[in-house]
N, C-alpha and C positions, 0 to 999 in steps of 0.2 A: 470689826467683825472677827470673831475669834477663830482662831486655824482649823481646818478641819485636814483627813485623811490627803484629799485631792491636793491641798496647796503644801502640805508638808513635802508629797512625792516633790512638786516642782519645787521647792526648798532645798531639796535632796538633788535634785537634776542639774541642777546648778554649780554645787557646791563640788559637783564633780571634774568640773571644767577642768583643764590642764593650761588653760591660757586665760586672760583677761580679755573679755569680749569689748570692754568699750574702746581698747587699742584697736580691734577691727573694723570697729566704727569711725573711726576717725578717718582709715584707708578707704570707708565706703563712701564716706561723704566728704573727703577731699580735702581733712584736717580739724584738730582740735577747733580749733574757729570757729569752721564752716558748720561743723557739728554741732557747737553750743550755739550760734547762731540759729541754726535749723529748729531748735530745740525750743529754742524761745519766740519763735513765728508762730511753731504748731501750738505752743500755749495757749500763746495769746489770740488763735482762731481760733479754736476749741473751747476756748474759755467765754468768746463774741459769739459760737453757737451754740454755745448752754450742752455741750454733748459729753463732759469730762463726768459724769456720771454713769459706772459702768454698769453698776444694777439697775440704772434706769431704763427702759425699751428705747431703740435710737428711732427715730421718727421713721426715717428709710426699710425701717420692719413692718410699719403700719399698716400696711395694703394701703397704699398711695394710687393715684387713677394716675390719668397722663396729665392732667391740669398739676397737679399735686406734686409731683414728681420732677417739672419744669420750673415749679415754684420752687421747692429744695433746695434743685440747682441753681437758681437763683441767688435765693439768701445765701448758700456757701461761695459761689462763687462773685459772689459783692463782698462778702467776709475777706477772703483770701486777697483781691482786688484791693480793696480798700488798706489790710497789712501792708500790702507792699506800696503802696501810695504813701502812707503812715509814718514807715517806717526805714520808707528810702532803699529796699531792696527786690530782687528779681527771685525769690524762692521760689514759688507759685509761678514763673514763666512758662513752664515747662509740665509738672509734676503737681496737682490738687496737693490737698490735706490728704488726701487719701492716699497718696503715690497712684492717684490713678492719669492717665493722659491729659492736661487740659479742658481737651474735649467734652468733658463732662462737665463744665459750666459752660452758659450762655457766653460766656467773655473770652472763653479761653483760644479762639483761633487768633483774636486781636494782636495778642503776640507772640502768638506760636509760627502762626504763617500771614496772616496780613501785613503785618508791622516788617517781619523780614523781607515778605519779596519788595516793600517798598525801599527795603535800606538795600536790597541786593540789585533790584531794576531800575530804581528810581534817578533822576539828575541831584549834582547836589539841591539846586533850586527845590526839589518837589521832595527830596527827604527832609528840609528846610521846615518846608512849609506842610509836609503829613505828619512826621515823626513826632513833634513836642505833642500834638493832638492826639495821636494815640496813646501817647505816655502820661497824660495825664486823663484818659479815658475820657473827653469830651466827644470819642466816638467811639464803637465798637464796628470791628472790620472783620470779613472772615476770607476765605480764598475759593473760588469758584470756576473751578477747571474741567473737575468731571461731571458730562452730562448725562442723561437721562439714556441717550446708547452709546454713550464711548464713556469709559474708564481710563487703565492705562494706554490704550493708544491718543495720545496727542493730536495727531495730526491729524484724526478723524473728528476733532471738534467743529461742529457747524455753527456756532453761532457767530455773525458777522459784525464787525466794526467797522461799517463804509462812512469814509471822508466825506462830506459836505466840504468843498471849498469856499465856496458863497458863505456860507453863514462860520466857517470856521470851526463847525463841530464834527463828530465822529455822532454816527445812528448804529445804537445795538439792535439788535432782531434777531430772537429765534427761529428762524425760517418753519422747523418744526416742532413735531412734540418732544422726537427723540434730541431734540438741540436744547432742551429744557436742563436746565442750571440743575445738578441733584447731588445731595450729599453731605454740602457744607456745614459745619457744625455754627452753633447760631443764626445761620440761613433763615430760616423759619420765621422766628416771632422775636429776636434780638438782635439783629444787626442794622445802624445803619448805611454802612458803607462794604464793597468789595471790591475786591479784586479780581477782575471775572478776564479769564483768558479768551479772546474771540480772534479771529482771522484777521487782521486788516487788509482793507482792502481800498486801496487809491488807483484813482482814475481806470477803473474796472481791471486794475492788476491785485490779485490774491497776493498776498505778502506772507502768508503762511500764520500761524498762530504770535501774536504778542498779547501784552496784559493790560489793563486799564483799571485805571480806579475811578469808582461809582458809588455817588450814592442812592440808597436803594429805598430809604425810609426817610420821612421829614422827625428829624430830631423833638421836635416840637409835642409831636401825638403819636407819632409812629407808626403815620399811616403812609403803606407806599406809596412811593412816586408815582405818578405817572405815565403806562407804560410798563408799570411793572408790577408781574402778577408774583406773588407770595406768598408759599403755606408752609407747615411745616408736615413731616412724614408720618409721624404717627412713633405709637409704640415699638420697640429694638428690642432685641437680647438686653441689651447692656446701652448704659450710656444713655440715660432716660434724664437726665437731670439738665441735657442740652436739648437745643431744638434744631436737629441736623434739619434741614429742609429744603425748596426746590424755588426755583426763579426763573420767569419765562418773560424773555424783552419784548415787547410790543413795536419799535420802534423807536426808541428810547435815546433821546440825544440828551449828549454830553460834552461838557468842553473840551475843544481842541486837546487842550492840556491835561488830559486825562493820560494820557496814553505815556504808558513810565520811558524814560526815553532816554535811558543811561547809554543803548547800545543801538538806538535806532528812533528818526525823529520823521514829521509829516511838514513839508513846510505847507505857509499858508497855501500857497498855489499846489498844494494835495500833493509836491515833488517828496519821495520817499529816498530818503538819506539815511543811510546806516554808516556808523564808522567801524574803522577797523577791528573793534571788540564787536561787531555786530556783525561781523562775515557770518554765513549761513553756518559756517562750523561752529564758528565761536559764540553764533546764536542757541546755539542747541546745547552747545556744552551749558551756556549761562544758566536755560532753562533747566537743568537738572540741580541750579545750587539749592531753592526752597525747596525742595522734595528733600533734595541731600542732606541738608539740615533736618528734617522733619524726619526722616530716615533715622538721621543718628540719635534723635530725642526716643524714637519709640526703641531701637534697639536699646539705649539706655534704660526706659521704660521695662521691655522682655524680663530684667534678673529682678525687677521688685515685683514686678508681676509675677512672675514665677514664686520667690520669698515670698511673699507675703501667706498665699495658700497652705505654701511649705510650713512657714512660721505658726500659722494654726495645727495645722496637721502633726506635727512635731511635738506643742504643746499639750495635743488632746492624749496623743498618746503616750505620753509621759504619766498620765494620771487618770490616763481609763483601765479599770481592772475587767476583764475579759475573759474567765477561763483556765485554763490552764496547760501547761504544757503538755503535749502528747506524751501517751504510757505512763502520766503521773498519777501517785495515787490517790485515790477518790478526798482523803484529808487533806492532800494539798492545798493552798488557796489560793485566791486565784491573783494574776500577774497581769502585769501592767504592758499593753498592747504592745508598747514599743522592747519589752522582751522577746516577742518573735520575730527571727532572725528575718523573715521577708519584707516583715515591716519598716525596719530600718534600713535593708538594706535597699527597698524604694526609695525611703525616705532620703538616705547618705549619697546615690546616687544623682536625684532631682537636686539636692542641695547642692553637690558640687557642678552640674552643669548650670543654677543661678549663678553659683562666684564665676564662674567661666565667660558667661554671658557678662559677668558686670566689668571683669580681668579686661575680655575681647572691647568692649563698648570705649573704656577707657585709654584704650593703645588707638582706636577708631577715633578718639576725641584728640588725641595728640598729632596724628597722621593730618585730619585735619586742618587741626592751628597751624600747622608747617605748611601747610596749600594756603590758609588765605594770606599769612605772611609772602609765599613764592606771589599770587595773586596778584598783592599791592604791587609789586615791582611788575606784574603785567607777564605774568610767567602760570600759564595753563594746562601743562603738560602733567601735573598728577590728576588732575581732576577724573580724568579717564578709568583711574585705577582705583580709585576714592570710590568711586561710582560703581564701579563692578564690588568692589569688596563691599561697601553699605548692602547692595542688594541684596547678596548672597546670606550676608550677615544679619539682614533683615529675613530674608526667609528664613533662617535655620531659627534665631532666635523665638519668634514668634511661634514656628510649629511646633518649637522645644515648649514654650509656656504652656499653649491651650493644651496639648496633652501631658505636662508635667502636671497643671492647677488641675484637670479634669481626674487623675491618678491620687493628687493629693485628699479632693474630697472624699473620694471612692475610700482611702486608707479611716476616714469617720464613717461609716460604717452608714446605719440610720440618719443620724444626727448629721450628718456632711448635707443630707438632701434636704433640711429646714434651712427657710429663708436666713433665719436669727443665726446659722451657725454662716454666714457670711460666704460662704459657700459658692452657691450656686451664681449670688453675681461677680463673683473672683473669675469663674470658669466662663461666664459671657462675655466677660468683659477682656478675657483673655484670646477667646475665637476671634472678638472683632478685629483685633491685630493685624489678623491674617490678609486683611484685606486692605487694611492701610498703606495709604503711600506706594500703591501696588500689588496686587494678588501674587503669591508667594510663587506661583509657576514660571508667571512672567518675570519675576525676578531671577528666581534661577537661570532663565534665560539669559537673562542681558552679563549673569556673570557670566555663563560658557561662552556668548559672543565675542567677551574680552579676551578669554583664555586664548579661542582660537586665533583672532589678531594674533596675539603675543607668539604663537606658535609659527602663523605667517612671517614675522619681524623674523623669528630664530633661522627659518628654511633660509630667508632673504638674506642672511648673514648678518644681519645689522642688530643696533645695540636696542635691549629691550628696555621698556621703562623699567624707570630705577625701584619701583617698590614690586618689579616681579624677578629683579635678577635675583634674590635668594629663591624665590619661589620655585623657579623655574635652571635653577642652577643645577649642572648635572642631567638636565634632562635626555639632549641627544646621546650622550654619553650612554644613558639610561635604556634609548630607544634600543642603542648597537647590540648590548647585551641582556635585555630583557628576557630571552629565555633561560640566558646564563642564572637562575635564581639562586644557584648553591652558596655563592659567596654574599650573599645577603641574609643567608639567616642567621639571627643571632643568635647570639651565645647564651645560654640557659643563665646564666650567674647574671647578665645583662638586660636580662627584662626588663627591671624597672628602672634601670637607666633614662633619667630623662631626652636623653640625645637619643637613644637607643629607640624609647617611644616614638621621639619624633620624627625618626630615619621611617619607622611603621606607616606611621601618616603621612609622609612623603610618598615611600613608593608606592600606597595604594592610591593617592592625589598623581600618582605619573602615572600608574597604572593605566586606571582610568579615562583619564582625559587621553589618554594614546588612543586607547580604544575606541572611545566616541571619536575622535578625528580621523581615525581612520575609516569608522562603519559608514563616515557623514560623510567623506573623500568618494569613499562607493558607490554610496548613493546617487554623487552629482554626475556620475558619469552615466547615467539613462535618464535622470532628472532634473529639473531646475535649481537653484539652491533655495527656492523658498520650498519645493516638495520635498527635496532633501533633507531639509532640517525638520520639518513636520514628520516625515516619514521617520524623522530618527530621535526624536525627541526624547522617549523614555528609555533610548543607548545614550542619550547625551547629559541628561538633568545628573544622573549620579557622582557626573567628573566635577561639575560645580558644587554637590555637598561633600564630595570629598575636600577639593580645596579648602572651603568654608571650615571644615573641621580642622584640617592641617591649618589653616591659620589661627583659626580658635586657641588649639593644643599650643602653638607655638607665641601665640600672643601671653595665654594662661601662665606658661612657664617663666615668660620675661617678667611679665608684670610681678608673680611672688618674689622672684630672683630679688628685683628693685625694692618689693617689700620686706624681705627678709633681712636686706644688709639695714634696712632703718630698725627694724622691730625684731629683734633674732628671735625674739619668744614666740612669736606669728610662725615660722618659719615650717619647724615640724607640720604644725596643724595644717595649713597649707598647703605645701608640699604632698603631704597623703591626699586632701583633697584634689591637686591636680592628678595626682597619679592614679586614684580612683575613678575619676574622669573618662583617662587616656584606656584605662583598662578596662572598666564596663562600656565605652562606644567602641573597642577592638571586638569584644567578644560575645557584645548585644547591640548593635549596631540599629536597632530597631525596626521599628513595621511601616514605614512611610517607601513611599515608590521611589524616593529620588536617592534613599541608601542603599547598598551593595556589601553584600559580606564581605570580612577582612581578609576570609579564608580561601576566597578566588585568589589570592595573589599568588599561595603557593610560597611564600618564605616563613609561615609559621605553621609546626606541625601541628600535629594532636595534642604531642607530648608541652608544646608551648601553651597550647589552651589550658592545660592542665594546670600549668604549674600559674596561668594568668589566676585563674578563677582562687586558687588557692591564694593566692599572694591578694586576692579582693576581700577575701575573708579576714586576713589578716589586717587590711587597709578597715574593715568595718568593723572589729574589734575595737581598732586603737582610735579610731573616730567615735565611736558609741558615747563615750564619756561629755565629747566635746559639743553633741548633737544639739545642745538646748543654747549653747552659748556659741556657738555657728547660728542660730536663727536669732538669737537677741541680738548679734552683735548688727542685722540690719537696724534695727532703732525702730522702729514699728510702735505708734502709741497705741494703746487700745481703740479709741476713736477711730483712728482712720483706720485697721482691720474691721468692726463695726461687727464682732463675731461672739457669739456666745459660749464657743469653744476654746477659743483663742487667747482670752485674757490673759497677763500677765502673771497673776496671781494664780491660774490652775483652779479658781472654784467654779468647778463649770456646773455642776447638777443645781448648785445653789440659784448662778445664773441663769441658766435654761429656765426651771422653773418661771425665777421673778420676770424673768421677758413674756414666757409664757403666758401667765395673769392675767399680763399688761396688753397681750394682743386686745385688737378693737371687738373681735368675734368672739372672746372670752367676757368683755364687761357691758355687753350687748345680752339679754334672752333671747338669742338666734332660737334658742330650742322652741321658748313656749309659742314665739312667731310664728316659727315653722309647723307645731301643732295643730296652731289654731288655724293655719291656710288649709281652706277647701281642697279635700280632696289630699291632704299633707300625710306629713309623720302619720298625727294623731288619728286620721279615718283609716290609714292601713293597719295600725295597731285596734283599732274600734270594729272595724269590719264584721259584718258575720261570718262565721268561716264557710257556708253553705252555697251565702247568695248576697254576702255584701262584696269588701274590697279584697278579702284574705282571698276569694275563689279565684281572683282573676290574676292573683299572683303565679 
């Protein structure tokens, strides 16, 4: 195809880079290796679903029904399934062809969360004998925890696992409808087996929630067991290529040996023995590790979700011409969208809080590895911390996508709201975030709960856990002279000081949480503590996104630190983007309820905003150049974007068009159809205007 205006601009956009993007690529995906590895999986799916044709319409634009749409996800996700079988690797565990969740194929909970909580709950005996069978797909599992009226509270799950000692099995039962299994992705119409969390309960003692594995389908024809009712939900925002769906026990026995029993077992005579990893504390910690994990995949998830939108959004505006500059004159011609300063400087913003999210997910993934290693040796004591910082982490992330993707289409104009510009399912698929692995509120929760703990540990004198003594370092300190603010303002020449920033997002992270501790302190003293903290909840939720950001800011600055000494030439480019970061959340802090201006704190004046906002200008300048090689360096094939804006080549009018044709409602005579229906188009255009159809108009 011969160049046209559009792909020379992105020819032009490129050439402008001040760094090599596939050196960022490497840091995104975790080395040259991992990279060219990556590279050669997407191939060779993309290549098994005939999709590497980008003027062709991708099937998923077609107006697909719900039948059609399950089928999709299907074939792609037997595609991706099948690679990794093939080819001896785990690429697709986590992240589709598409960078989107798993979840979007019928397979994908099998080893996102069935396969785990089996390796996480299970004896060795029963990871023995589950694990090789999920790894070589002669079953498909999914995880069945939240029902039909309880989500994240746990402990309100009804459905029961009571012991038969006689016959040696466990009987599930949904006692109601609200006890009905809902949610899990392949549930529906692809799973034969789960993992379904129910009560047990021996010798009519409640034992509180554990997990069991069940199978729910006869492998054979697929038709459920026994006892067990199965549908799927129906049409979603987003995430139509799965069949999330619901599960209601009838009565439903199952072997003894169902019941994963790493931390707690039934003997035959129904006697309930738990060991020492199965104390009621150590029980509840355990139950947080498959979320935990599944936490840290969608927070990793959050910066490609976010990039990807971006990465359209970036590219379209690169080579959409639009007008022209204000007070130009009328000869002028006209200029390429991303020359208005607003528009990049959306754009440069959203972008740098993606690397922020990818920076944070990755310091998240190492915090981690250092817990299951403590773990092995039988040492529990980060898990606590792990668990407040995922959640926190989890809510900011997510709220930061679905409003950074929902921004990014808005910046395509028109064209962001057709199906073909890939668009509108980025932004669905980005809301359902919000509600994974816990609803973003309740999450903030369970981080101010830790906070406050750790506040308790400091009054008590005693030593705090070790991944909050920086956090929390200086605080009483803090408490003493809190009104004292004069020796905390900084110094004008010190702005962009990275320490400088991050002293900013400290003391409005001690601010805060002061605050809330003390208005909740207040409270308890006419109230309960569970009225107390309801009554104070939107004094409280803002001290946990200040943390979350303070860790953010400060995870962001390590992680380039680390990248800079390997890649010096990354360094600059980087650098501006956390600083641009640090500077637009001080001085736009945004429209969600759980943030709080910078400028309650009282240590930065007017005269500081000033000179921030200038020094952002300056930051969006010297970014400008780098902006297309910032979105390429995520690696994004055309395929999995699946956008008509978005290509890599920048010929978008050309491809709009050839997808447009290609719609099924273009190569169809919907018109002459419609004409010729009774009473249609053609009788309101035929009418008599007097006393046919035109009067009644």
């Amino acid at each position: 195809m011969s160049p046209n205006r559009q792909m020379a601009l992105m020819v032009q956009a490129r050439q402008a880079s001040t760094f090599d993007p596939t050196l960022l690529t490497h840091i995104i995906h975790d080395g040259e290796e991992n990279t060219s590895s990556r590279r050669a999986a997407l191939a060779r799916v993309e290549s098994a679903l005939g999709i590497t044709d980008t003027m062709q319409l991708p099937h998923l634009h077609t107006g697909l029904n719900r039948r059609e749409l399950y089928l999709e996800g299907l074939r792609r996700g037997r595609a991706i399934v099948t690679d990794m079988l093939q080819h001896n690797h785990t690429r697709f565990v986590n992240l589709t062809e598409r960078s989107q969740l798993t979840n979007a194929t019928p397979f994908g909970l099998n080893f996102l969360m069935f396969r785990r909580t089996i390796n996480l709950q299970g004896t060795t005996e029963q990871k023995r004998y589950w694990l090789p069978l999920i790894d070589r797909m002669e079953i498909n599992g999914c995880y069945a925890q939240t029902e039909l009226g309880h989500g994240s509270h746990v402990r309100g799950i009804e459905t029961t696992a009571t012991f038969d000692s006689a016959a040696g099995e466990f009987v599930l039962n949904s006692p109601t409808v609200t006890a009905t299994k809902c949610w899990p992705g392949g549930l529906g119409l692809s799973c034969s087996h789960a993992v379904v969390a129910a009560r047990l309960v021996t010798r009519g003692v409640d034992h509180g929630v554990h997990w069991f594995v069940v199978q729910i389908r006869n492998i054979s024809d697929s038709t459920p067991i026994k006892g067990v009712t199965l549908g799927d939900l129906g049409l979603k925002m987003a995430y139509n290529g799965t069949c999330n769906g619901y599960a209601h026990f009838n009565l439903l026995r199952v072997p003894g040996s169902s019941l994963l029993a790493a931390h707690a077992q039934v003997l035959p005579d129904g006697t309930y023995v738990r060991n020492e990893a199965g104390a009621p504390e150590n029980l509840a910690k355990q139950s947080y590790a498959t979320m935990l994990e599944v936490r840290r995949v969608v927070i990793h998830w959050a910066a490609f979700g976010l990039a990807q939108p971006l990465t359209v959004a970036t590219r379209y505006a690169v080579v959409r011409e639009q007008g022209a500059l204000m007070f130009s004159q009328p000869t002028v011609p006209e200029v390429a969208i991303l020359e208005y300063k607003t528009q990049h400087q959306r754009l440069l913003t959203l972008i740098s809080q993606a690397y922020a999210i990818l920076f944070a997910s990755k310091e998240l993934d190492d915090c981690f590895e250092e817990y299951q290693q403590e773990k092995r040796e039988g040492k529990l004591g980060r898990l606590s911390s792990i668990h407040a910082v995922s959640a926190g982490l989890k809510a900011w992330a997510t709220q930061a996508v679905a409003a950074g993707a929902e921004e990014a289409r808005k910046m395509c104009g028109g064209h962001g709201y057709l199906v073909i510009s890939g668009l509108p399912e980025m932004v669905a698929t980005a809301c359902a975030a919000a509600t994974f692995e816990g609803e973003n509120y309740v999450m903030w929760q369970q981080t101010l709960r830790y906070l406050f703990k750790q506040i308790g540990v400091l009054q008590a004198g005693k030593m705090l856990d070790c991944d909050m003594t920086e956090s929390l370092s200086g605080y009483q300190k803090w408490l003493q002279v809190k009104e004292e603010v004069s020796h905390l303002l900084p110094e004008s020449d010190q702005l962009s000081e990275p320490a400088t920033l991050l002293k900013i997002f400290k003391h409005h992270f001690h601010r805060l949480l002061s605050a809330a501790h003390f208005f909740y302190s207040q409270q308890t003293r006419t109230s309960s503590p569970a009225e107390a903290w309801n009554a104070s909840l939107t004094r409280l939720l803002p001290a946990a996104h200040a943390y979350i950001e303070y860790l953010v800011l400060k995870f962001m600055q390590r992680r380039v630190a680390v990248v800079g000494q390997a890649q010096p030439s990354l360094l600059p480019v980087l650098s501006r983007l956390t600083e641009l970061f640090a500077l637009t959340t001080i001085t736009n802090p945004g429209p969600s309820f759980t943030s709080t201006s910078f400028a309650e704190d009282h240590i930065l004046t007017a005269d500081h905003f000033l000179q921030m906002r200038a020094r952002i200008d300056e930051l969006l300048a010297a970014l400008l150049p780098d902006i297309i090689a910032l979105t390429d360096a995520w690696d994004f094939t055309d395929a999995s974007l699946c956008s008509a804006l978005g290509c890599r080549d920048g010929n978008v009018y050309q491809r709009l068009m050839s997808w447009t044709k290609q719609l099924p409602v273009n190569q169809q005579d919907l018109a002459r159809e419609a004409w010729a229906i009774e009473g249609g188009i053609g009788e309101f255009l035929r009418g008599d205007i007097t006393s046919g159809t035109k009067s009644r108009l």
